[in-house]
Steps between C-alpha positions, in 0.01 A plus 500: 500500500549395081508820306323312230212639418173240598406333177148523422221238411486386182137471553471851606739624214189341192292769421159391516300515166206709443190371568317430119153661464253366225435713207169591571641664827806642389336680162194596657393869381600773721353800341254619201741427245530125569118463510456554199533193312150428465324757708518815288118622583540490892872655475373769264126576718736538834739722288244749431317501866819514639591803306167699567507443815199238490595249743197250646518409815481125439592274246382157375745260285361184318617240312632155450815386738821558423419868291641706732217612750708512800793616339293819341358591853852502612606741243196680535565573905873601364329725296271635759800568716762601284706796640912576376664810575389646163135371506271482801133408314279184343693365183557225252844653447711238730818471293668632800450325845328689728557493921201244549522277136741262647268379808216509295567307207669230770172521733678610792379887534288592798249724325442237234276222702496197249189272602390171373153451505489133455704457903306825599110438417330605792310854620730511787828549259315754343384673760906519626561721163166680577679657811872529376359719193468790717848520574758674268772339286814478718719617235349472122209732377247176460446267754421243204333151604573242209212189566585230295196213350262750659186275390587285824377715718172413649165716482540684853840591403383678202242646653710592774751697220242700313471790685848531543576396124283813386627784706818403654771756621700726266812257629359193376506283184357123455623278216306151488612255252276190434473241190103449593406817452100370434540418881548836627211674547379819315458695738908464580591508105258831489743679747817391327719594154469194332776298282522247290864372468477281218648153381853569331511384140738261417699712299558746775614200687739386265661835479511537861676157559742603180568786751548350840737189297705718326560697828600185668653368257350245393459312177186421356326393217169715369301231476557373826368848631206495315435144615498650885316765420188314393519298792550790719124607368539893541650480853852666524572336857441119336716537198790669753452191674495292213791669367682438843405095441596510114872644582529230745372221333730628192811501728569905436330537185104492336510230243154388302546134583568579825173735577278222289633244711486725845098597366415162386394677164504306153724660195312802344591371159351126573180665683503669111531154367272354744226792361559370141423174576149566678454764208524229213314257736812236520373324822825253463771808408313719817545216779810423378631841531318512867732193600789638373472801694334334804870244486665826521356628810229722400201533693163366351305803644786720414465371124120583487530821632831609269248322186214753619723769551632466090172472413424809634794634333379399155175616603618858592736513196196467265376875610810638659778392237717776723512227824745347308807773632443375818774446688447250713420251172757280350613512165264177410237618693499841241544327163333155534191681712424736198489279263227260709327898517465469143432153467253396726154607600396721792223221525709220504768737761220530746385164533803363603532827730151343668642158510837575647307733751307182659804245429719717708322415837430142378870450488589675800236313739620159332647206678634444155586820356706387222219270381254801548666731292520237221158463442461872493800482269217222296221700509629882383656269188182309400283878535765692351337449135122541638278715394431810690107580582506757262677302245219240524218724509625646155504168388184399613320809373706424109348174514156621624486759190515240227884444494651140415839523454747284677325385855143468589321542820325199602262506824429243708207282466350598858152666519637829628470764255868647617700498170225447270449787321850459400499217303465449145219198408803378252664465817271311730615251769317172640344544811709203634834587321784616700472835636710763314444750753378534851386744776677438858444791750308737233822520266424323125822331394488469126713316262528475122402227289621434128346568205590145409290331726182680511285142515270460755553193687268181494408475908270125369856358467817683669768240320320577156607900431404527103138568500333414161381749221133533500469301180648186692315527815210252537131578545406493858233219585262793661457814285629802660443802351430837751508528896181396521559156345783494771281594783265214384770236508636641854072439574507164336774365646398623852762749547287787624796722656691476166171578333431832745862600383476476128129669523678798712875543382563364107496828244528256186743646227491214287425128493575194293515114545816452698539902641374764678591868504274683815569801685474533838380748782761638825321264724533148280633260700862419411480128405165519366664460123694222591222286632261572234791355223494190703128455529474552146740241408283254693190584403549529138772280432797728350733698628426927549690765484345782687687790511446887647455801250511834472217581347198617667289172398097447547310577799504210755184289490387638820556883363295413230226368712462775731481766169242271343339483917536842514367627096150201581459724854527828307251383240254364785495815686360637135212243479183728566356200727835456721509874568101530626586176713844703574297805556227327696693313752734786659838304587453240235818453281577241230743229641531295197387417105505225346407421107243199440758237325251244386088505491531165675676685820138715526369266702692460761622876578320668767140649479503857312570739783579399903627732784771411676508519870704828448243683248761413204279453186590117297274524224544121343508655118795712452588628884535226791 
């Protein structure tokens, strides 16, 4: 037998290396202390019931994923249970570890039942903690049951937990955790202490991962940092687990270029640029920018949402000029963002917020995103110098009060009476010129027209634009002087519709050889001015120019008839003979007067009184 002593494996000899846990895991919170970095209110309400003694006997946690809902119901059950040699009570005092903190926090302790409710839905696992309640806690003081997503559970199971929710035994605790809360019903929430764990700023964020790097020793850059903590949006657990990726994808450190490029997220300083661009309405400069950063990896969506996300920035720097100490903003982001706060208008700001808030999904649902966020690239450029509502109502109401500076309004030559009362008769459009404004969808879209060009526009000959002074225009072969010369033409020429119009609609302003100023009623048809230029041109023989105005203008030729109708009926009625025949025939009214025109006409109007089948009197003098 060799005295040489058995030499041993090499394989067995290799230590075998520890098995890596993720960030999020291996720096989750494990007492009071660590919770809170962004949950001061709940930390400080369970402070002060835990120190008078006012512990509920159920407790409801809400929020968004990744806040630390589980996590808090862990270190709530620790709490519960807490018991060292020198304290035996309820506390939030767990600096020390106590007999049971270990299994707890790890999920392995027998009086701490942990429970998913999205596995465990139904009345029957419900009814299983119904009759385990009644039994004591093996060894802790709480037999705590910890039901995670709680708003899974289905009606009967709720039901099934009320009674025991309300009045359970001295021994017992329930923690539910949920991110729905709005599905739980009320009659649960009413028998819980509710909490609202809320979304982390970034700036907590940052400092936490400055933290957890510099105890692993890690390099990093602070921008970088604040980069994953926007995209962890307020959830601890996701930038962990972003900050797990970044360190990887950096090789052992947390570079900028490294997270853009790992986030598909564009430069902060060309997203900056990119604002500019759309700011100052360079369409070119603004897709060129988008390709450059698109070439470099970033995502179209990704560059919409970082744009809307600066322009909320600029937005919120315009009343809060304090935002600006945030940490989780870069350098550019702080200087360059406050000095578009001063520069551009919170009108202007939250149009492209609108436009950027439905180009988003357009870009997103896109077979062609790039393409898609392009032409909402085109269109926040082209509206960035637009008039806001109120900006054009000001405007509008300037003009409307005599004002003639730079612009004028001009309306449209329609029939509608939408815009008219706006428009200065110096300013007055042809009915067939091209429309300077428009209604689509109840919204009036208005634009300006120069002061240089305030000529109406001949519609008898489109190519001909210079319409003559009244001393050059010629005499029309028909005189035309008032509506009712018009009305007879319409007549003459067989054009009763035309003729029905003028007699009900035209409020004549003024009228010359060559031009006609009317205004119009609500209800005028729109393209009633344009037809009647063109049927004067052919009936008389030159061209017209007949153009809307502001002015009230003359009764219409059928208002004036029915106030001459109505003053003959009036004076009837005060004929001594009409009212004895009026008197005499009970029922009788006066349907109509007419004035003898000629002597000749006597002889053919009807004898001097007949009743009509319906007792009306139609005396054949001055009533018919």
């Amino acid at each position: 037998m060799s005295d040489e002593a058995p030499i041993s494996s090499p394989i067995s000899s290799v230590e075998k290396p520890a098995a890596y846990r993720v960030l999020a895991r291996k720096y989750r919170p494990k007492d009071f202390s660590d919770l809170m970095v962004g949950q001061e209110p709940m930390v400080r309400t369970l402070t002060n019931a835990f120190e008078t003694g006012r512990i509920a006997q159920a407790y409801m946690l809400t929020g968004v994923r990744g806040v630390g809902k589980t996590t808090t119901a862990r270190i709530l059950a620790r709490a519960l249970n807490y018991k060292t040699a020198e304290i035996d009570k309820p506390t939030i005092d767990l600096r020390a570890p106590g007999e049971h903190c270990q299994a707890i926090m790890e999920g392995r302790h027998v009086d701490v039942i942990e429970m998913d409710a999205a596995s465990h839905t139904g009345i029957d696992d419900i009814r299983e903690i119904i009759e385990q309640v009644r039994y004591r806690p093996v060894s802790a003081r709480y037999k705590v049951y910890i039901i995670d997503e709680v708003h899974m559970l289905s009606t009967q199971a709720f039901n099934g937990l009320l009674k025991t929710l309300e009045e359970p035994p001295e021994h017992v605790k329930f923690i539910f955790a949920t991110t729905e809360i709005r599905k739980v019903p009320i009659t649960v929430l009413s028998r819980c202490q509710r909490f609202d764990l809320r979304r982390i700023s970034a700036s907590d964020l940052v400092g936490l991962f400055s933290t957890i790097l510099g105890k692993e020793g890690v390099p990093f850059d602070p921008e970088a940092l604040a980069m994953v903590a926007r995209a962890a949006e307020g959830s601890a657990r996701d930038g962990l687990s972003l900050l797990d990726q970044a360190i990887a994808h950096g090789g052992g450190s947390v570079e900028v270029e490294t997270v853009r490029s790992m986030l598909g997220l564009a430069d902060r300083a060309r997203i900056v640029d990119l604002f500019e661009r759309v700011i100052r309405g360079d369409v070119a400069g603004a897709l060129h920018e988008f390709a450059a950063q698109y070439e470099a990896g970033a995502n179209p969506t990704v560059v919409l949402t970082d744009l809307a996300d600066f322009t909320h920035l600029v937005t919120r720097l315009k009343y809060v000029p304090d935002a600006v100490n945030d940490q989780s903003l870069s350098e550019i982001e702080r200087t360059r963002g406050a000095e578009f706060a001063d520069s551009v208008a919170v009108t202007t700001l939250s149009r492209i917020w609108q436009m950027l808030l439905k180009g988003i999904p357009e870009a997103e649902s896109s077979a062609r995103p790039a393409g898609a966020a392009e032409m909402v690239l085109i269109r926040l450029a082209h509206a960035a110098h637009l008039p806001s509502p109120e900006e054009a109502t000001r405007r509008l109401l300037e003009l409307s009060g005599g004002e003639t500076g730079g612009t004028r309004l001009m309306p449209s030559g329609n029939g509608g009476a939408q815009g008219r009362e706006s428009a200065p008769v110096e300013a007055c459009a042809v009915a067939t010129a091209p429309v300077p404004w428009s209604s689509s969808n109840g919204a009036t879209m208005l634009r300006t027209v120069p002061d240089t060009a305030p000529q109406p526009i001949d519609i008898g000959r489109v190519e001909d634009r210079a319409v003559a002074s009244p001393a050059a225009r010629p005499e029309p072969k028909v005189p035309v002087n008032s509506i009712s010369d018009i009305a007879d033409l319409c007549a003459k020429n067989r054009d009763i519709k035309l003729k029905t119009l003028v007699r009900g609609f035209l409020r004549l302003v003024h009228i010359e050889p060559g031009r006609l100023d009317v205004n119009l009623p609500d209800d005028a048809p729109k393209t009633l001015l344009g037809e009647l230029a063109v049927k004067l041109k052919e009936w008389t023989g030159i061209h017209w120019v007949v153009s809307y105005s502001r002015e009230p203008g003359e009764s219409t030729l059928v208002e004036a008839e029915q106030r001459a109708q109505e003053q003959r009926v009036n004076d009837a009625r005060q004929d001594p003979d009409v009212a004895a025949i009026l008197a005499r025939f009970p029922g009788a009214r006066i349907t109509d007067v007419r004035i003898r025109a000629a002597e000749e006409e006597v002889e053919s109007l009807a004898p001097a009184a007949a009743q009509s089948e319906d007792g009306d009197i139609v005396p054949g003098d001055d009533i018919e």
